[in-house]
N, C-alpha and C positions, 0 to 999 in steps of 0.2 A: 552641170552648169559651172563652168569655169572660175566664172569670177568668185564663186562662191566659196570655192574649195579654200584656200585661208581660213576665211572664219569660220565655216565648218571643223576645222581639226581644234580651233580655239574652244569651239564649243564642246566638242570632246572633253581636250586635255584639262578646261578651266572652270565651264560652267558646270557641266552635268555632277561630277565628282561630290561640288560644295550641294549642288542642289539635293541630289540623296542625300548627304548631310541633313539638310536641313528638313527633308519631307520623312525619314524613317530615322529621328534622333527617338531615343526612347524605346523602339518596337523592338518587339521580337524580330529576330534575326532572321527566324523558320518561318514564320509565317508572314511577315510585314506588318504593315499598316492594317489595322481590322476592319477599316471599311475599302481597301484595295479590291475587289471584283477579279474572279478569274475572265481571263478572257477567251473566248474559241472562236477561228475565224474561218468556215466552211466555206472554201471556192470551189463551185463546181466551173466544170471547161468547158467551152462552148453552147453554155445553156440560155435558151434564148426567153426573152422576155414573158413570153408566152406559154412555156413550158412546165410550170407547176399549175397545179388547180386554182390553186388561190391568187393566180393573176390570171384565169380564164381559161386555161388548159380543157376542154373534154373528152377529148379520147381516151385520156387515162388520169388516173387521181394521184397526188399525192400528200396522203392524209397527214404523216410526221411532220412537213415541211409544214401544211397545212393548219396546224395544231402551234405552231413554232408562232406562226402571224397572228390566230387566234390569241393568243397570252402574251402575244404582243404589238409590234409596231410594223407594219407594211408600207416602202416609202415607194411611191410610183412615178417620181422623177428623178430616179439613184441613176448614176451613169458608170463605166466601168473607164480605166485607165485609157484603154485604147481599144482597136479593133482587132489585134491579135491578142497571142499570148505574152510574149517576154517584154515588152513594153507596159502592159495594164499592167504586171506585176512586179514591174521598175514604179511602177507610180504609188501603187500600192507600197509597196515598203517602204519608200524614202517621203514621198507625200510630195512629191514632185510630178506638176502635170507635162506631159511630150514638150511642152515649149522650153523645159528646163530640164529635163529628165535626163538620165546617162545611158540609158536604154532607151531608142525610138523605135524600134523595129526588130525584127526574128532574123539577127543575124546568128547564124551560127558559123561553130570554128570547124576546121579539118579532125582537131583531135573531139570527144565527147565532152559537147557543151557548149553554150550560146557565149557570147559578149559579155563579159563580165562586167560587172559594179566596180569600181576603183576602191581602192583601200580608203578613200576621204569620205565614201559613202556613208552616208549614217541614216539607218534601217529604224523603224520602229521595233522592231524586236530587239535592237541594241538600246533603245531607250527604255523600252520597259528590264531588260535585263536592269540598266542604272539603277533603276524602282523598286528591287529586290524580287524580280519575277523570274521563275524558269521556264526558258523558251523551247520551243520545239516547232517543227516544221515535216509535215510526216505527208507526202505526198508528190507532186510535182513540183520544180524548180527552177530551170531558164534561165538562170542569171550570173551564170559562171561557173566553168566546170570544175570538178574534185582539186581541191591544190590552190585552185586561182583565188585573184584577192575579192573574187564573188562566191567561193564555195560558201555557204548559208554557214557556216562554223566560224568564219570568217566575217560574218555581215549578222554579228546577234542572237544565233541560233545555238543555245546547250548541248541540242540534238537533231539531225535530221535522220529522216529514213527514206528512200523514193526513189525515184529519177531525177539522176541530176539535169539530166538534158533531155529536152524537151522532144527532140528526135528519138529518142527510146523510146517517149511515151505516148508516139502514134500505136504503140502496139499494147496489149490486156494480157499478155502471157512472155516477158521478157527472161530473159536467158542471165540477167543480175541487174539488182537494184546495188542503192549507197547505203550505209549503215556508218553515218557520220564520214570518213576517210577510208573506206575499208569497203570492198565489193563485195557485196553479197550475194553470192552465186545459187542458182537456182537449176540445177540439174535436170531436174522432171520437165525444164519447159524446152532442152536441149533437141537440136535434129529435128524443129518443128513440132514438139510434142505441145499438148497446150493442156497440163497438168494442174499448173499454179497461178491461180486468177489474181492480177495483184491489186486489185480492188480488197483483196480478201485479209491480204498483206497490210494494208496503210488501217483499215478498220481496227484489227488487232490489236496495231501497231498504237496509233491513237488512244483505245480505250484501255491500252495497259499506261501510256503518258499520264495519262489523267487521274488513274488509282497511284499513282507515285507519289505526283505529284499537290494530292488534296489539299492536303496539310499546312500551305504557303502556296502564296500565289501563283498564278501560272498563264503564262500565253500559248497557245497550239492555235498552229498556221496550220492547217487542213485543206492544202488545194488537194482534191482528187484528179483523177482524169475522166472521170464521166461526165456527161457523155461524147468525148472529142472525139472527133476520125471514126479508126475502126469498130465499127458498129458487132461489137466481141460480147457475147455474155454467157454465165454457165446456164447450159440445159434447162435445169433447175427455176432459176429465175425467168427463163426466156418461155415457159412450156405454158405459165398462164395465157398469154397474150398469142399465142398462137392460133389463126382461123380466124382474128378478129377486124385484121384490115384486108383489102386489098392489097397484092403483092406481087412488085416484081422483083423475081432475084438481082442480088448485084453481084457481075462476077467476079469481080476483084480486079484489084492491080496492084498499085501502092499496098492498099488495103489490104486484108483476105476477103474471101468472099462471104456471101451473106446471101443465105436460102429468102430469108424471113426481114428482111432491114426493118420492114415499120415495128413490128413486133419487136426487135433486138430494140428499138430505140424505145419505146415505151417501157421494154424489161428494165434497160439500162437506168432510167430516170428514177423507175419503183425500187432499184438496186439501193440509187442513191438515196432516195427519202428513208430507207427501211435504216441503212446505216446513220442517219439524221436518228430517225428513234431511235437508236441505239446507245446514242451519246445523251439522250435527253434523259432515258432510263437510267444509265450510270449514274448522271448527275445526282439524280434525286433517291438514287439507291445509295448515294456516299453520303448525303447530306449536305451539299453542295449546291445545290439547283438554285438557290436563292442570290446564294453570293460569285455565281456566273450570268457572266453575257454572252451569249451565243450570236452571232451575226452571221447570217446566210447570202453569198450573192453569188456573181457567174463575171468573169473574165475579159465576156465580149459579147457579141450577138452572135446567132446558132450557124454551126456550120453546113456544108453539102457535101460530104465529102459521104463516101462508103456506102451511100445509098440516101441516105438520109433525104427527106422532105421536109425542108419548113413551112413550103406550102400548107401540104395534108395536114401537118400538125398545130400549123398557124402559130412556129415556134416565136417570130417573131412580133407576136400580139398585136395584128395588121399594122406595124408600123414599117414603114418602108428601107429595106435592104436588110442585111448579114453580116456574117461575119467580114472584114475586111472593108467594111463602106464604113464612110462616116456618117451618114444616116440615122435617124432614132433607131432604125432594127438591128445596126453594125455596134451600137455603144448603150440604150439603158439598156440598163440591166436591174432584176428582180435585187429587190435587198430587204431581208426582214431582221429585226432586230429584238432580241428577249431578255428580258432581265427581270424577274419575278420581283415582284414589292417597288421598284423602280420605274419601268416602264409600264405604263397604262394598258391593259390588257384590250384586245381587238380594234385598235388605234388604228387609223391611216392617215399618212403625211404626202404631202405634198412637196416638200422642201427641196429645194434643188439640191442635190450633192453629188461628190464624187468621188473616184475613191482617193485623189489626193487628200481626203478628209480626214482617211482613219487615222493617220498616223497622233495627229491633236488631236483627236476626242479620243483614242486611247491612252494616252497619255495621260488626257485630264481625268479621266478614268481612272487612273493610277495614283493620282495626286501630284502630278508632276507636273511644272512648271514650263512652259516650251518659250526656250531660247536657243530657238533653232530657223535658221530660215526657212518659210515651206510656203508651197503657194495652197495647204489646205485649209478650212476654219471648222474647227469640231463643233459636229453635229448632236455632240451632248446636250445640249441644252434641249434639241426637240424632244431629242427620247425621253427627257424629265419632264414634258410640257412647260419649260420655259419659254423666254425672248429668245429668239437665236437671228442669232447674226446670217447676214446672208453674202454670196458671190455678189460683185460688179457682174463677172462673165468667169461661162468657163471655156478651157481652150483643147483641142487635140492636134495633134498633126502625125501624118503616118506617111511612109516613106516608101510602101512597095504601089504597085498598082498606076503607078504613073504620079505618084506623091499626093496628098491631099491635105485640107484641113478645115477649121471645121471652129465657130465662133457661137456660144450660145449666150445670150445676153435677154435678160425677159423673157417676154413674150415669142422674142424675134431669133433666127438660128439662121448663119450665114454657111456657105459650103462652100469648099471652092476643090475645080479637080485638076488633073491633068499639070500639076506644078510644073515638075519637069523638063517639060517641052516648053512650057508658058508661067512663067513663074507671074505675071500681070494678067492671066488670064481674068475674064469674068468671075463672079462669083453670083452663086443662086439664093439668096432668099425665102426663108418661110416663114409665117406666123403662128408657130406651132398652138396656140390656144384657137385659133377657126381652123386650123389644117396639120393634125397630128399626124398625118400620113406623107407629109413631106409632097401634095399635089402638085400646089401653085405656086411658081417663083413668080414673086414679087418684085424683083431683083426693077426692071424697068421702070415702075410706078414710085419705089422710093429710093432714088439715085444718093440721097442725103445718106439714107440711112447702111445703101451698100460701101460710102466712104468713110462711114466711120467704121464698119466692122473689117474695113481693110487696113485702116490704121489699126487698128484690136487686134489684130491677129499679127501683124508687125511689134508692137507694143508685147506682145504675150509670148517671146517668144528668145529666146538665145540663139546663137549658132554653135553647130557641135559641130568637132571635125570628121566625125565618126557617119552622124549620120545626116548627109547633105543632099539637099534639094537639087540642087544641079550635080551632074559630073559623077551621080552614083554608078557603081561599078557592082554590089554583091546583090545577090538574092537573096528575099527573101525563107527562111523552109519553117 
């Protein structure tokens, strides 16, 4: 957001500096402030609304995630940044929603790596760094390649480990990950071999972060790539779930192919929850569990790619559309949040949020003070059962598919498609409290109400020169 970059660098060089001052005078150095909270933020890719048990999943369980809601809080109106990847997770870090955001869409470069973050960017893991946290990011990435002023080392991050770009991580057997600035080459997965599952890799990777790191606070950004695209899992994990749906093979393209898809896609999700308990065990085996927040959510709504069914699996929890719509089934997303002795255990909220959120309720999480422009309002206060503050509206806009976007204000959720060609096109209307499936446009019956959310979505909005509604020229991948 242009105008903004000024006082964004202000806040850098003037604010943040005094404000540590002032919030960790006294503390321990190693460990901070004693009631600082570690934080873990678990993204899974492409997991749709519907996709765990505990928002209605029955084809398959997932008991860790499931146990996570249990002892905690389950929000059933969270939304995710956008409807891909590198955009949700431009929003997620800066706390900036598409109308303001430096990433609108999955552009990626010639060399390995998307569009990067500008050097004025200012990242919630750079903020909790100020708060005397050690950050890490150990998974997927999107937001600028090795070098660039978006590499995650560059934008707040102590350490990463993963794919830098999001184009590697259509694939579960890659030929080298990033290990901070330094390639990490994987031989065994060389000439098509598929040796090295790197789901297997970021797990590790993570729960040795975590044992380092006990002793003082600590943030871990944990996007996985499960379950995105290629529908890849070891043997091993895949051999339960075999025989148990209906199946037709996919033969591949982009993708490899897939004997078994539904079953690979069930394996994949039980992959992921098993590694969820994995990080819950550590916690409470270091003695830690109390004074971590764990937050679980998904990216976007569920994909179709490599065989996959959101039908069958009713990923998107009958709300209408996927990944790429801006539809409830293209943007909420599952989000559970845990924090033993703090959040009320088997809680559910209703609260509208999104993930421009995290960035101020981590923060205030941390004790820090936000003197930062954001378009988020931390949702701390629900997880404690306070007052919280709520959205006017929230906004998306997305740039491939013929442009789109997308106004949620109450009750009422406007849509509009086809920018591009029609930037004054119509816009459709719903009532999402009598019609959560996005049925009946209203759009005709209340003219009033389709002009103000075309002024809102005008109102909510910047222009990038990057990524524009008319006159686009790149592809999305």
């Amino acid at each position: 957001m242009k105008r903004l970059i000024p006082y964004r660098r202000i806040v850098v060089l003037i604010f943040l500096p005094a404000l540590v001052l002032m919030t960790n005078a006294g503390c321990d150095p190693e460990r901070g402030a004693s009631d600082q909270p570690n934080i873990i933020y678990v993204l899974a890719d492409d997991l749709g609304y519907g996709d765990l048990s505990c928002y209605g999943q029955k084809r398959f369980q997932t008991p860790h995630i499931d146990r996570l809601a249990s002892e905690g809080m389950r929000f059933t109106r969270h939304y995710s940044g956008s409807t891909v990847c590198a955009p949700s997770r431009c929003v997620l870090m800066t706390g900036m929603h598409t109308g303001h955001s430096e990433i609108r869409g999955n552009r990626g470069l010639e060399t390995e790596g998307q569009y990067p973050l500008s050097d004025s960017a200012l990242t919630v893991a750079a903020l909790l760094q100020e708060q005397g946290y050690k950050t890490g990011a150990i998974g997927k990435w999107g937001l600028g390649g090795p070098g660039s002023t978006g590499d995650p080392l560059n934008q707040g991050f102590d350490y990463f480990f993963g794919y830098n770009c999001q184009r590697e991580a259509h694939f579960y057997y890659p030929t080298h990950l990033w290990r901070n600035n330094e390639k990490y080459l994987i031989p065994e997965n060389e000439n098509g071999n598929k040796e090295v599952y790197s789901q297997d890799l970021f797990i590790k990777e993570a729960l040795q972060f975590i044992r380092e790191h006990k002793d003082r606070p600590f943030f871990l950004y944990f996007p996985v790539t499960i379950p995105h695209a290629e529908l890849a899992i070891q043997e091993q994990d895949l051999e339960p779930f075999k025989g148990r749906y209906p199946e037709t093979p996919y033969p591949g393209a982009h993708y490899g192919a897939q004997e078994t898809p539904f079953a690979a896609f069930a394996a994949m999700v039980s992959r992921l929850d098993k590694d969820v308990g994995k990080i819950s065990a550590l916690l409470k085996e270091l003695g830690i569990d109390k004074n971590t927040v764990v937050i679980f959510s998904s990216d976007n709504g569920p994909h179709t790619e490599g065989g996959h069914s959101p039908e069958f699996f009713n990923s998107n929890g009958s709300l209408r559309g996927v990944k790429r719509d801006l539809y409830e089934g293209g943007i909420r997303a599952p989000m559970i949040a845990r924090w033993p002795g703090r959040i009320e255990a088997g809680t559910v909220s209703n609260h509208v949020s999104a993930f421009w959120d995290f960035l101020p309720t981590a923060l205030e999480m941390a004790g820090g003070e936000l003197n930062y422009p954001t378009d988020g309002i931390s949702f701390l206060p629900t997880l404690l059962g306070e007052t919280q503050q709520e959205h006017e509206y929230l906004y998306w806009e997305f740039h491939e598919r013929g442009g789109k976007k997308a106004l949620l204000k109450g009750d009422w959720k406007a849509v509009q498609l086809n920018i591009h060609s029609d930037p004054n096109g119509p816009l459709e209307l719903y009532k999402l409290a009598d019609d959560p499936g996005e049925d009946q446009n209203l759009a005709e019956m209340h003219p009033d109400r389709v002009t103000e959310f075309r002024t809102l979505m005008e109102k909510a909005r910047t222009n990038s020169e990057i990524f524009k509604f008319t006159g686009q020229t790149y592809k999305g991948k």
